[in-house]
N, C-alpha and C positions, 0 to 999 in steps of 0.2 A: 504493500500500500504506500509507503515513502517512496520507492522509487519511482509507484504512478504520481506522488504529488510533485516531485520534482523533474520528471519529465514534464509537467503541466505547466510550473513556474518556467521550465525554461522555453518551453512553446512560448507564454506569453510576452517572457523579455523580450526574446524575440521577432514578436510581431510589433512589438513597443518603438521597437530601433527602427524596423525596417516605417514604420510609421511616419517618424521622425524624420528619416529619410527622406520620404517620397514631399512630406512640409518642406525641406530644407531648398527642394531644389524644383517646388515649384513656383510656375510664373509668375509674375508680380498681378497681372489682370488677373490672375483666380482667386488669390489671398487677400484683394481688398477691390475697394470701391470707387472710382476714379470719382474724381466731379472736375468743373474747370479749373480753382483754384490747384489742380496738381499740375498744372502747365505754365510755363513765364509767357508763351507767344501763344497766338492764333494757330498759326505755321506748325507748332507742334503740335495741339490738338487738334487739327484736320490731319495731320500721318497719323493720332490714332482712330480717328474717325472712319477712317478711310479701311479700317478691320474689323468693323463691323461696330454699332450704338447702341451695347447694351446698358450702357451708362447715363443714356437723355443728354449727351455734349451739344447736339443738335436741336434743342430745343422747339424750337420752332419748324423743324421739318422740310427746311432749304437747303438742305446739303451742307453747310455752315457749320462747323464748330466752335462754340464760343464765341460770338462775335465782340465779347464787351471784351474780350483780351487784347491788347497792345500788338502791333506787327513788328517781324517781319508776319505776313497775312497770304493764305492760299485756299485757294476753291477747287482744290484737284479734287473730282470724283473715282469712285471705286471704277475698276477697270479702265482707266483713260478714258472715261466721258468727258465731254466740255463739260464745263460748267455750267449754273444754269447762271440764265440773264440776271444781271443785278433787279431786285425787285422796288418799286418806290414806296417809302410807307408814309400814310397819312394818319394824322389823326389832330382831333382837337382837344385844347387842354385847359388849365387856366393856373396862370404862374402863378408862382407862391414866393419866387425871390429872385431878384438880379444881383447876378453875383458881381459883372463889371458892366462894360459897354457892349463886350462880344457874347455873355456868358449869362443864360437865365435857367431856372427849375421852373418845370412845369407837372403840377402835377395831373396824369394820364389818366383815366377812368380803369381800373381794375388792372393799374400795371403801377401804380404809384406814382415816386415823383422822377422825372426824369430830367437829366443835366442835359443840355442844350448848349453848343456852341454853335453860333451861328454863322454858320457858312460863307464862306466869300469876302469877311471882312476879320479887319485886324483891329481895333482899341492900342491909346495907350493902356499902358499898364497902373492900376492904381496899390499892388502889394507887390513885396520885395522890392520895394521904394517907387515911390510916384512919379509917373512922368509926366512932361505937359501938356496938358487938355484932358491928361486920364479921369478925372472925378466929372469935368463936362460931358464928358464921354460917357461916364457912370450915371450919371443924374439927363441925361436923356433917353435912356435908355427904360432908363425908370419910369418915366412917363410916357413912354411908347410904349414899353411894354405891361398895358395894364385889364385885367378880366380876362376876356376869352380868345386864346392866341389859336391859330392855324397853323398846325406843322407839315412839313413836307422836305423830305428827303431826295437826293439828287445821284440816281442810278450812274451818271458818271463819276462817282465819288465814291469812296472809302466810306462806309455806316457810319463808323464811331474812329476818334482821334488815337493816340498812342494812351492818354490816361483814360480812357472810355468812353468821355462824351458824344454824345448824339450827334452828327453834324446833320443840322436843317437847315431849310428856309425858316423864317417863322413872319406872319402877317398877322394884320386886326384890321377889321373890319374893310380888308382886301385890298390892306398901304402892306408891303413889302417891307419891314421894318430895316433888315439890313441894305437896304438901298435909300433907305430915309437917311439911315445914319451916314451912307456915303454921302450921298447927297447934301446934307447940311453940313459936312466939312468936319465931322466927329470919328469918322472910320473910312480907312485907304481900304482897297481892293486888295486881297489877301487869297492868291493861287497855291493850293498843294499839288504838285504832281500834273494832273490835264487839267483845263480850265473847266471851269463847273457851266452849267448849264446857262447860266443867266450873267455869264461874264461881260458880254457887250455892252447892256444896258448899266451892269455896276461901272464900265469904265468911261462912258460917255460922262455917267453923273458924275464921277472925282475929277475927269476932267474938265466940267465946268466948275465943282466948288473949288479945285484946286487957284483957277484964274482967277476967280471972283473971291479968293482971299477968306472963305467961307470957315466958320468956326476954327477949328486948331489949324488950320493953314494959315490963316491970318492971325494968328496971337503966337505961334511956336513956331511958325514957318516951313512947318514939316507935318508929317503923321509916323 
């Protein structure tokens, strides 16, 4: 009877080890649970994307992984498909804060509040020190942007920035606000990469407030 109990114990060490084993040297996708924050780039969550979404990285169900993540940015699909077309997104909101001249929170119906840079323009800068016409900048803004704002996103363009803001248009009551702000000489025309959609009409307007010495072109001499 001892020898059957210690043939038994050692069956079981045995299946203990080899247990331990098989944990030791398995994959990292079996042993836990991805989400986005395990990735620094876009780029790297669509390579794992791209092996299949048992993880929901794709959220929304555009071939996309993570888009709130910082680039480098890729839309390779599984098997060398193209991509699909960038898609435009709209919705209505109503701000809850201006952050500067370029930068407001809106908050989304049943998505929260979402950070907004708006698209195709630049501000001076009013933190990590002020520059000139930056609070003019600020404080028009404020008053432009006020109630129920219009978003719309611009399929030649990037979603979201390197720290994750939305890049939109944004209007009220169907004024184009960052074309107000070129316009009145508060915000230069600001290109990443190809020109956004509504490039023409932003640079006709800076180039008349630029002549006409219009807000911080006429007090700073610059934007």
């Amino acid at each position: 009877m001892a020898g059957v109990k210690s043939l038994l114990t050692i069956t079981i060490a045995a299946l203990t080890i080899a247990a331990l084993g098989l944990l030791a040297f398995a994959s990292p996708s079996a042993a836990r649970d991805y989400d986005c924050s395990d990735f620094s780039t876009q780029a790297q969550a669509q390579k794992y994307l791209l092996k299949g979404d048992p993880y929901r990285l794709d959220s929304n169900s555009d071939g996309v992984a993570c888009e709130s993540l910082p680039c480098p940015c890729s839309t390779a699909r599984p098997g060398g498909k193209p991509p699909l077309p960038p898609k435009e997104v709209r919705f209505s909101g109503r701000v809850v804060n201006v952050v500067d001249g370029d930068t407001i929170d809106v908050r989304r119906a049943g998505r929260g509040i979402v950070r907004i840079r708006i698209l195709g323009i630049d501000t001076p800068e009013v933190y990590g020190g002020v520059e000139c016409g930056g609070r003019n900048a600020s404080a028009l803004m404020k008053r432009l942007a006020r109630g129920r704002l219009r978003v719309v996103t611009d399929p030649r363009q990037p979603k979201r920035d390197r720290y994750g803001r939305l890049l939109a248009y944004v209007s009220r009551d169907g004024a184009d606000l960052g074309r107000v702000m070129v316009s009145k000489g508060r915000a230069k025309v600001y290109v990443v990469g190809s020109r956004f959609s509504r490039f023409a009409p932003y640079k006709r307007a800076e180039r008349i407030a630029r002549l006409d010495s219009r807000g911080t072109w006429g007090t700073c001499g610059s934007i």
